[in-house]
N, C-alpha and C positions, 0 to 999 in steps of 0.2 A: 487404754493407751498409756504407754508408758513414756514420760520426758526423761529426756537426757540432758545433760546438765555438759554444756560444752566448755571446757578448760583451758585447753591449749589457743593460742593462735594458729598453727598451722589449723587446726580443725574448722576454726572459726572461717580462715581463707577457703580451706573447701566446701563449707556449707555455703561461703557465699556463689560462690565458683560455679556451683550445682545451682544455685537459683538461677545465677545469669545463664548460664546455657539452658535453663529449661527454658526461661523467658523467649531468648533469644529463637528456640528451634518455635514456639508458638507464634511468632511473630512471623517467622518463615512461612510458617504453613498456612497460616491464615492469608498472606499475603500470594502466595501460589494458588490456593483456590481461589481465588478473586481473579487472578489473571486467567486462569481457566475460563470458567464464565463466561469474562468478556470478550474471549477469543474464539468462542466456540463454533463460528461460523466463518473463521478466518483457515484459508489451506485450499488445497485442491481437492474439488470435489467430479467425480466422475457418475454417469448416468447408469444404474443396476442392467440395465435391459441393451443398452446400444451403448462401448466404451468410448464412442468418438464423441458423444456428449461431453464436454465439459466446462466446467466452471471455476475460473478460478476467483476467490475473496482476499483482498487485500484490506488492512487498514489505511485508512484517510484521515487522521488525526482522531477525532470522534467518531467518526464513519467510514463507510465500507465502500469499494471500488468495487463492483461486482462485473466480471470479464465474464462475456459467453463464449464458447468455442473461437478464443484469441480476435474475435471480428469487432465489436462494440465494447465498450466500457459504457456501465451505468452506475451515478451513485445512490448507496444506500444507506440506509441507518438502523438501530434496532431498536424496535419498542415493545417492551413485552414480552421478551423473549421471540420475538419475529423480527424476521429481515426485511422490512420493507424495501424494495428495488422499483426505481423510479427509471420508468421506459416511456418514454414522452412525456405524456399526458396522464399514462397510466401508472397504478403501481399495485405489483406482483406481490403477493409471500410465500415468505421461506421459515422454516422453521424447524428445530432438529425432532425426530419422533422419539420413541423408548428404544430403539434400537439403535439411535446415534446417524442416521439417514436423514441427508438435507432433503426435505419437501418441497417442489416448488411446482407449482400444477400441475399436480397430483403424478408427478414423476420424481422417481426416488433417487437420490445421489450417493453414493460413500464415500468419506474422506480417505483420501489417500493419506498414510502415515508418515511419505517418507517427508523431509524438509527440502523447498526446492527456492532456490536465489532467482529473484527477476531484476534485473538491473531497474533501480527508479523506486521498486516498491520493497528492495528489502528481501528475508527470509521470513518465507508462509507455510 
């Protein structure tokens, strides 16, 4: 490995120039994968087999609003990578498989990609 031996000020300005945007784009991305993650079970998801199934997840500060076919709202949370959804007494999981399909007993969902605005809860 050979050093170079930097002389000028302008050089000096872009090598630092070059560190901070590297810094900077690392901190992006790491930051964008985290949001990822946390959001993974947030959006509208539709049932593989029957399309009038649907669910829509909304965030609830920490947790999740979880809408069945626009009739009930239930709240949830995730632990584990599972969605825990709380329907009375009871409480359901959901959780994404390798193919990116919400599970939620033993019926398969797919998120819809596009972005949809619900007035109260924001864009999901």
């Amino acid at each position: 490995m050979k050093i170079v031996n930097i002389n000028s000020k302008e050089q000096k300005k872009l090598v630092l120039a070059t560190r901070v945007l590297i810094s900077i784009f690392f901190l992006i991305t790491s930051v964008s994968c985290e949001n990822n993650s946390e959001n993974k079970f947030k959006g509208k998801w539709v049932n593989i087999k029957n399309e009038n199934k649907k669910i829509v997840i909304s965030r609830s500060g920490e947790n999740f609003i979880v809408n069945i076919n626009d009739t009930r709202k239930h709240k949830a949370f995730e632990n584990n990578d599972i969605l825990k959804i709380i329907i009375g007494n009871d409480t359901i999981n959901g959780e994404i498989d390798g193919e990116n399909h919400l599970i939620i007993n033993n019926e398969s969902f797919v998120k819809l990609n596009k972005r949809y605005t619900n007035p109260g809860a924001g864009i999901y």
